[in-house]
C-alpha positions in Angstrom: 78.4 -12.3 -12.3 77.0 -11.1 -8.8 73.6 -11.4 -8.3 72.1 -8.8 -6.0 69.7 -9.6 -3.1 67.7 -8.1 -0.9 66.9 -8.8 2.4 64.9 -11.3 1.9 66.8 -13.1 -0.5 65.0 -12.2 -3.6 66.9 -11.5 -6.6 64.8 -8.2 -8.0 66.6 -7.6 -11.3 63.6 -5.7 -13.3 62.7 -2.0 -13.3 59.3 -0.3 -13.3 58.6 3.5 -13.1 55.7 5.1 -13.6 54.9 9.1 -13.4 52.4 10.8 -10.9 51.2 14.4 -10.5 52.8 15.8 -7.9 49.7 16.0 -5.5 49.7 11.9 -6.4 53.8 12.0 -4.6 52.6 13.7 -2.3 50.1 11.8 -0.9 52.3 9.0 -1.4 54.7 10.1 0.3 53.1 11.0 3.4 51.7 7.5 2.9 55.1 5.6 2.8 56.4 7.8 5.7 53.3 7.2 8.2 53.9 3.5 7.1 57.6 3.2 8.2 58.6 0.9 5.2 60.4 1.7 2.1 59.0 3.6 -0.7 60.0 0.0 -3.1 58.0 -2.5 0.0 54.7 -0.2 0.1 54.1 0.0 -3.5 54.9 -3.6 -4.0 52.5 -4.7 -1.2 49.7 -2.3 -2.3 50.2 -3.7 -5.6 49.7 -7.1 -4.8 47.1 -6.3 -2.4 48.6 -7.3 0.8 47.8 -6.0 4.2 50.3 -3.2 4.8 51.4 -3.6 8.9 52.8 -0.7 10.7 55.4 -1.2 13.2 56.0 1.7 15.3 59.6 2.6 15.1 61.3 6.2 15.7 60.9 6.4 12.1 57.0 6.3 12.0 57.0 8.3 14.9 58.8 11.1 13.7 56.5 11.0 10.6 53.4 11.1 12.6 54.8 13.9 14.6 55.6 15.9 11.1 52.1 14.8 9.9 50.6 15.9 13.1 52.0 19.0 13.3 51.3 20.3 9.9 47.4 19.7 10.0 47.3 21.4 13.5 49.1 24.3 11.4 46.2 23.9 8.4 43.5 24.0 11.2 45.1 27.4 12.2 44.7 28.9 9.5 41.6 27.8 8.7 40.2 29.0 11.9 42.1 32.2 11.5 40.3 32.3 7.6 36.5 31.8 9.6 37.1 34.8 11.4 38.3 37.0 9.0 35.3 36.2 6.9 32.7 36.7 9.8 
């Protein structure tokens, strides 16, 4: 039998799942992204209540460009909102 390992070395062998709201995915999501590790690494080192490190990468900068983008799109309307209601 094969045992599979990640980078690391580790031999992770056990499954845990949980379900979240969708604002909850969401948020994690934009989390994970803006962190530039994988989904399985950020909730592991959240978890055990280590220090998550952002490396910039094309990755993370492409995720901060998204994130960027969309508030500056929020802010838009918001501001377009304020004046309809003045």
């Amino acid at each position: 039998m094969n045992k599979n390992l990640d980078k690391q070395g580790r031999w992770r062998n056990k499954t845990v799942s949980f379900r979240m709201s969708n604002e909850e995915i969401t948020l994690l999501n934009n989390l994970v992204s803006l962190s530039g590790l994988t989904k399985q690494d950020y909730i592991i080192k959240r978890l055990l209540c280590k220090d998550v490190i952002v490396v910039g990468n094309t990755r993370v900068y492409k995720a901060l460009k998204n994130h960027i983008e969309q508030l500056c799109i929020e802010l838009k309307n918001y501001q377009l909102c304020k004046k309809l209601t003045m």
